[in-house]
Backbone as a chain_set.jsonl record, in Angstrom:
{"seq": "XXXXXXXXXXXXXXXXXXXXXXXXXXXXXXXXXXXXXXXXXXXXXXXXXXXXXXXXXXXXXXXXXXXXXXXXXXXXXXXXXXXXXXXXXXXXXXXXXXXXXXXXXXXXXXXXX", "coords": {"N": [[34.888, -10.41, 161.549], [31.577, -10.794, 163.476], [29.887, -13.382, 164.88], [26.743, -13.78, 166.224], [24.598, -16.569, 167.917], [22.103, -16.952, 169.376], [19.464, -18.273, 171.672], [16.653, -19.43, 173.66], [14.298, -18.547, 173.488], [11.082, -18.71, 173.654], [7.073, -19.845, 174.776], [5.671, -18.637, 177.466], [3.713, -18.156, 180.391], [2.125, -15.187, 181.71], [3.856, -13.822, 184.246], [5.673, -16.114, 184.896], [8.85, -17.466, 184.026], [11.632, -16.864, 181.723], [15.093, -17.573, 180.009], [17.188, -16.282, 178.318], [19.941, -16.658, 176.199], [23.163, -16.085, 174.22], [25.894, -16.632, 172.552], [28.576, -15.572, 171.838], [31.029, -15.408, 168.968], [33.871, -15.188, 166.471], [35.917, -12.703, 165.501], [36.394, -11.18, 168.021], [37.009, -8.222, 169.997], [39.326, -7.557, 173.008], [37.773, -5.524, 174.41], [34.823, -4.788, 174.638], [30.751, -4.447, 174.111], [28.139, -6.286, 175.364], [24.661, -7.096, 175.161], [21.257, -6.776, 175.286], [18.627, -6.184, 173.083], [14.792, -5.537, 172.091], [12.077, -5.762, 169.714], [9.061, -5.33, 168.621], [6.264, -5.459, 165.725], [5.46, -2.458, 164.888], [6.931, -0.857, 166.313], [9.842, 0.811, 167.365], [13.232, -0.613, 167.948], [14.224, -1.336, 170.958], [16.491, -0.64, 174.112], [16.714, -3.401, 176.125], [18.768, -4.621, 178.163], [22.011, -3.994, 178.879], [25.077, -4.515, 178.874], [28.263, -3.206, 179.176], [31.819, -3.706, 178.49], [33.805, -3.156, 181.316], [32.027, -1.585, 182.462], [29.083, -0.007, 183.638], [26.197, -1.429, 184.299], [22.863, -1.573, 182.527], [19.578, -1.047, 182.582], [16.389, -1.355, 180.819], [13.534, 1.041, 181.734], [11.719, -0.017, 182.176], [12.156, -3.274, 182.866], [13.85, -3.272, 185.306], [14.372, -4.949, 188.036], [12.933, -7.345, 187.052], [14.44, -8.541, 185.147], [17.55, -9.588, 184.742], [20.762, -9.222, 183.685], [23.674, -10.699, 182.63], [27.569, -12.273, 182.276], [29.465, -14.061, 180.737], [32.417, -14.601, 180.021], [32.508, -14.229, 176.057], [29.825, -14.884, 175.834], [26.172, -14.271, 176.626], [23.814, -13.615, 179.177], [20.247, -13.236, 179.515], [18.101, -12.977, 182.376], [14.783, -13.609, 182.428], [12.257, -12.253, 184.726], [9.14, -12.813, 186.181], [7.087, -12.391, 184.408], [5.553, -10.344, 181.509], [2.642, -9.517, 179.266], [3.312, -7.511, 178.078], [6.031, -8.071, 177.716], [6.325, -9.483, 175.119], [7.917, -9.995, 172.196], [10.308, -9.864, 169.445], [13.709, -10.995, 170.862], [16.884, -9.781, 170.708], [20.083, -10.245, 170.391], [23.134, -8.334, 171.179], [25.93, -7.117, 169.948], [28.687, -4.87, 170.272], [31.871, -3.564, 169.073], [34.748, -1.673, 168.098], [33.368, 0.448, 167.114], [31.595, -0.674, 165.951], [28.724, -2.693, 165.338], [26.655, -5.762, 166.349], [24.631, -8.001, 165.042], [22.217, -10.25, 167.063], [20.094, -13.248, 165.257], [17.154, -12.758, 166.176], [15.358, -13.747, 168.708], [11.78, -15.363, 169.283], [10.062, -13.919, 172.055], [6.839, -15.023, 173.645], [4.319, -14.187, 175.683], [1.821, -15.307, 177.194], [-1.653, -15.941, 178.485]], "CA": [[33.448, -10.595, 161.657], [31.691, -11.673, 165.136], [28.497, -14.152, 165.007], [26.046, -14.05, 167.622], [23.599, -17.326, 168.003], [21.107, -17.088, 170.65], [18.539, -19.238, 172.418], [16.198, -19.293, 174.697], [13.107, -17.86, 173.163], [9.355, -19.393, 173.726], [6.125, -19.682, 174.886], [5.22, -18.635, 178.729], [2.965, -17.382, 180.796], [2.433, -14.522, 182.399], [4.471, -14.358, 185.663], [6.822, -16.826, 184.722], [10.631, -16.916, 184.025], [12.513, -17.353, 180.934], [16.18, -17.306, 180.266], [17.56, -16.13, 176.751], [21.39, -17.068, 175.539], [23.813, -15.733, 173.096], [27.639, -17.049, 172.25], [29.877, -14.891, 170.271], [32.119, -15.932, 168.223], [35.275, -14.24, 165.458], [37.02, -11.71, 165.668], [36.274, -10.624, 169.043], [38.286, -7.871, 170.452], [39.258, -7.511, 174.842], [37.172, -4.409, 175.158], [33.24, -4.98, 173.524], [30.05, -4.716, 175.361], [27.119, -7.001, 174.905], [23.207, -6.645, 175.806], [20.09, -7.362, 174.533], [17.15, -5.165, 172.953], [13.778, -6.299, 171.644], [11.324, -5.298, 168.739], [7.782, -5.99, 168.465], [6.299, -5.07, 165.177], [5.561, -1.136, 164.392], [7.678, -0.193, 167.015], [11.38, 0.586, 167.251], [13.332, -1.703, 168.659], [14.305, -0.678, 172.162], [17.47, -1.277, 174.514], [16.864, -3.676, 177.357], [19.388, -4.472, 179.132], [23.242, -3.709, 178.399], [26.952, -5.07, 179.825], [29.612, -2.878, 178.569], [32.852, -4.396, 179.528], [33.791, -2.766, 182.767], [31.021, -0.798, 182.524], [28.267, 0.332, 185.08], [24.941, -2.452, 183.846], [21.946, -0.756, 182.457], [18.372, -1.9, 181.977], [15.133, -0.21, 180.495], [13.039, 0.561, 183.06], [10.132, -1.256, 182.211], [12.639, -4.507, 183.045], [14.423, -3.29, 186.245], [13.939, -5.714, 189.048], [12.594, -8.695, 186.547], [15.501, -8.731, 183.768], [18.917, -9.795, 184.953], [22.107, -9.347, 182.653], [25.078, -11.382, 182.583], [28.272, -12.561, 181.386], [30.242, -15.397, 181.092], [33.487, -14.5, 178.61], [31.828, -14.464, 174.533], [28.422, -15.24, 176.292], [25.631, -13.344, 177.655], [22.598, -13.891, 179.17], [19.243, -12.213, 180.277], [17.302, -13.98, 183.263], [13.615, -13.228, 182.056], [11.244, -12.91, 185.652], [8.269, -11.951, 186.479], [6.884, -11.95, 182.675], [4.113, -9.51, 182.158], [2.62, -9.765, 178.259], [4.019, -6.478, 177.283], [6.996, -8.277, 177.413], [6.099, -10.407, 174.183], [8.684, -9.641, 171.604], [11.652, -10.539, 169.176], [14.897, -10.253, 171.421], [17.81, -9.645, 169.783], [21.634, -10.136, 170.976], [23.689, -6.977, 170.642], [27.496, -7.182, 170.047], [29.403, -3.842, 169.879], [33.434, -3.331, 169.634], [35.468, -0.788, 167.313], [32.459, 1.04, 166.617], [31.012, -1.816, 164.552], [27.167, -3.287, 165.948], [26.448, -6.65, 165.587], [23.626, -8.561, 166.167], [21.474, -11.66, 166.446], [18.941, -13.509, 164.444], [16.55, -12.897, 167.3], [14.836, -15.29, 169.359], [10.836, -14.813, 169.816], [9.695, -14.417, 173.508], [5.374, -14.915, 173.698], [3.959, -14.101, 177.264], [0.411, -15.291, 177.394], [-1.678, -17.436, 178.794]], "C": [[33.117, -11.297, 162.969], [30.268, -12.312, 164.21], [27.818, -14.31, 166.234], [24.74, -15.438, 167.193], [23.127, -17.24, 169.659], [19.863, -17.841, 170.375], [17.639, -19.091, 173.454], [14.7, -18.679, 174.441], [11.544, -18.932, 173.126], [8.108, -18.936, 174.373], [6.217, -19.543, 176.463], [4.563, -18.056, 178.926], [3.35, -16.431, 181.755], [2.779, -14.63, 184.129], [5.309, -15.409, 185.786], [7.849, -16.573, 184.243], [10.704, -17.663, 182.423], [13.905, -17.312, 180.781], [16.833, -17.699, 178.965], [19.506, -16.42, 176.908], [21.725, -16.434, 174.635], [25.169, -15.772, 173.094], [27.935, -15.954, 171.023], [30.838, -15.451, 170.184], [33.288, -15.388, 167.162], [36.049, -13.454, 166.174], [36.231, -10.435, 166.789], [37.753, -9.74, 169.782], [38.103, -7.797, 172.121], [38.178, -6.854, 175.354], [35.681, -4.426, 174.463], [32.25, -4.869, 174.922], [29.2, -5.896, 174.289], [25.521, -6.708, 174.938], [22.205, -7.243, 174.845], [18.581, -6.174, 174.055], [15.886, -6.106, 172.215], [13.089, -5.422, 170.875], [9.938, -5.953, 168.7], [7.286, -4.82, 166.899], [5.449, -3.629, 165.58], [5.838, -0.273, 165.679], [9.243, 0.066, 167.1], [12.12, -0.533, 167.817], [14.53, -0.589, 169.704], [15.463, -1.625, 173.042], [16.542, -2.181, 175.736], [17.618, -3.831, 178.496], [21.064, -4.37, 178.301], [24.531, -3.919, 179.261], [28.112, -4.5, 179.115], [30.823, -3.319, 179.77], [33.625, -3.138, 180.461], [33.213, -1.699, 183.157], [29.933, -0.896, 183.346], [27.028, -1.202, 183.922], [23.838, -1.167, 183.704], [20.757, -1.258, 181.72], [17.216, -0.739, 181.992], [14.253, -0.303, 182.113], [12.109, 0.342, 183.482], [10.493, -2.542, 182.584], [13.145, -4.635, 184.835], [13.734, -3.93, 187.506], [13.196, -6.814, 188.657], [13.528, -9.022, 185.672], [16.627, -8.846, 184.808], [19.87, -10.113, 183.836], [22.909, -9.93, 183.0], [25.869, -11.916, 181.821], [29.567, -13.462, 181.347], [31.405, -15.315, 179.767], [32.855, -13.685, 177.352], [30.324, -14.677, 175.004], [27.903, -14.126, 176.951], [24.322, -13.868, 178.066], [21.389, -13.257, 179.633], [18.178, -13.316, 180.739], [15.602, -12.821, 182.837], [12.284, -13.637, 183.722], [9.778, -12.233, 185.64], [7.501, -11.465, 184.608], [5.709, -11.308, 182.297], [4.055, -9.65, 179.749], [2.796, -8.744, 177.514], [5.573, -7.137, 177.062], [7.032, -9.22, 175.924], [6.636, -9.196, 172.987], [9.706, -10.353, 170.749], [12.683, -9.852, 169.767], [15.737, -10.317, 170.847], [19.148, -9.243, 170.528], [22.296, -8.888, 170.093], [25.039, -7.111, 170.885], [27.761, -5.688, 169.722], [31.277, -3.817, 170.164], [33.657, -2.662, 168.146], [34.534, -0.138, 166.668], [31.634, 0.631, 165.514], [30.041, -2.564, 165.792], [27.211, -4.509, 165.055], [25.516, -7.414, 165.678], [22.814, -9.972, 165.343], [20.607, -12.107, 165.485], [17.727, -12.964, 164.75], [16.119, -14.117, 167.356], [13.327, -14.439, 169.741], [10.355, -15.434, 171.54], [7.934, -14.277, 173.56], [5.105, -14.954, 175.043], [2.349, -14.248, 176.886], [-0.268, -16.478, 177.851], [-2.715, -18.435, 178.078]], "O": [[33.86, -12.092, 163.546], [29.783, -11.835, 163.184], [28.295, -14.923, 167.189], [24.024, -15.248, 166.21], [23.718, -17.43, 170.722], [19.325, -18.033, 169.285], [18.123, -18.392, 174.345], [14.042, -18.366, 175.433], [11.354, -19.853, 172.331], [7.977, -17.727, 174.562], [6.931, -20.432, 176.929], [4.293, -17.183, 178.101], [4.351, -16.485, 182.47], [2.181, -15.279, 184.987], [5.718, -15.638, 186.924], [8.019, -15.399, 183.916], [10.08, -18.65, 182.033], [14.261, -16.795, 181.84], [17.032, -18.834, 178.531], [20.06, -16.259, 177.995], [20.807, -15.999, 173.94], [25.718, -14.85, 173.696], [27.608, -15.72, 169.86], [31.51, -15.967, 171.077], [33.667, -14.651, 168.073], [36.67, -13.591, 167.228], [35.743, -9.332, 166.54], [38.89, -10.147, 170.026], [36.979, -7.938, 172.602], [37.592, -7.21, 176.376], [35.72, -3.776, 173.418], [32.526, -5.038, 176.109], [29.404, -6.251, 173.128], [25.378, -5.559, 174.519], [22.378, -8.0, 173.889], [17.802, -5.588, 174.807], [16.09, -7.263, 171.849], [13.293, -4.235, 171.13], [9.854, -7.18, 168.76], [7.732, -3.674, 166.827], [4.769, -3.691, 166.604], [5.2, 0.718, 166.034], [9.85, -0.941, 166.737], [11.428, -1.483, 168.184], [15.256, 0.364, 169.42], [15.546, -2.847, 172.922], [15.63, -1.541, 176.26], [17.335, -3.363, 179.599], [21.145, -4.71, 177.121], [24.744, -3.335, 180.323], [28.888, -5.233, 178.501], [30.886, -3.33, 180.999], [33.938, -2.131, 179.825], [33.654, -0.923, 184.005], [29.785, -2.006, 183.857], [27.446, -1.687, 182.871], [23.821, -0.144, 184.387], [20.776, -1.757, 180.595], [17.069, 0.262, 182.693], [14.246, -1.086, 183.062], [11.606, 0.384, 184.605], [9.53, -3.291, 182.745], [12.955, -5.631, 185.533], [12.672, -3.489, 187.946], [12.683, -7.457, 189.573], [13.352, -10.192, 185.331], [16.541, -8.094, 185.779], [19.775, -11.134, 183.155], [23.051, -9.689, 184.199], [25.459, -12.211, 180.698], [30.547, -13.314, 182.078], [31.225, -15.907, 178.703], [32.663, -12.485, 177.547], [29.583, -14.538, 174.031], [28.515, -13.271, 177.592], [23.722, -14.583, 177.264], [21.745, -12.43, 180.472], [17.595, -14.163, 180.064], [15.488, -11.603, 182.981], [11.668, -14.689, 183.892], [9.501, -11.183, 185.06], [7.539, -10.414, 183.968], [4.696, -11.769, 182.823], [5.051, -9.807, 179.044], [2.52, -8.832, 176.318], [6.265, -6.624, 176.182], [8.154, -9.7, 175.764], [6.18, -8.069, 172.798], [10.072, -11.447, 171.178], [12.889, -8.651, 169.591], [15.556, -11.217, 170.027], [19.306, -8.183, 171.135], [22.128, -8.554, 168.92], [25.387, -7.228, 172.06], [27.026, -5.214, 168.856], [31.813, -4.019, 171.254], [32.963, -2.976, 167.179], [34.759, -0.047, 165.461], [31.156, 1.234, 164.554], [30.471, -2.915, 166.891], [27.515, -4.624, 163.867], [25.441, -7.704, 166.872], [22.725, -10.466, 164.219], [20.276, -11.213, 164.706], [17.045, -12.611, 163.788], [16.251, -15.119, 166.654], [13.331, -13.326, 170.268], [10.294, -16.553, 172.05], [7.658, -13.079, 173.495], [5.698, -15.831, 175.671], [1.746, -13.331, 176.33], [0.139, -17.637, 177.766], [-2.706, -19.635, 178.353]]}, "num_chains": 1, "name": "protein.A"}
């Protein structure tokens, strides 16, 4: 079993930065990716950005050039810039390895001013 806890979710305004978190933890295997998607209600919930391990990076492309992905071991993070109030959402950490999805609690992000 993996556990994802993430962080980083609040209140800003538009045009400002946030910067979301998520540690994994168990039975992590070498080869997994990570990423992050978001849901707002009566919509699907949609990829944003994605880090498969030694994999190309890939972000929606309503984010590209304000979202930054990264990854630090079991950790990931997404640099939130430029915040426009379509971005107001629950984000949600995405673990994948052996064809098993795993994912966060979410964390809510509010853009307004």
């Amino acid at each position: 079993q993996v556990q994802l806890v993430e962080s980083g979710g609040g209140l800003v305004q538009p045009g400002g930065s946030r910067r979301l978190s998520c540690e994994a933890s168990g039975n992590i295997f070498s080869i997994n990716a990570m990423g992050w998607y978001r849901q707002t209600p009566g919509k699907e919930r949609e990829l944003v950005a994605l880090s498969p391990w030694g994999g190309m990076l890939t972000y929606a492309d309503s984010v590209k050039g304000r979202f930054t992905i990264s990854r630090d071991k079991n950790a990931v993070y997404l640099q939130m810039n430029s915040l426009k109030p379509e971005d107001t959402a629950v984000y949600y950490c995405y673990f994948h390895q052996a064809r098993n999805d795993y994912w966060g609690q979410g964390t809510q992000v509010t853009v307004s001013s």
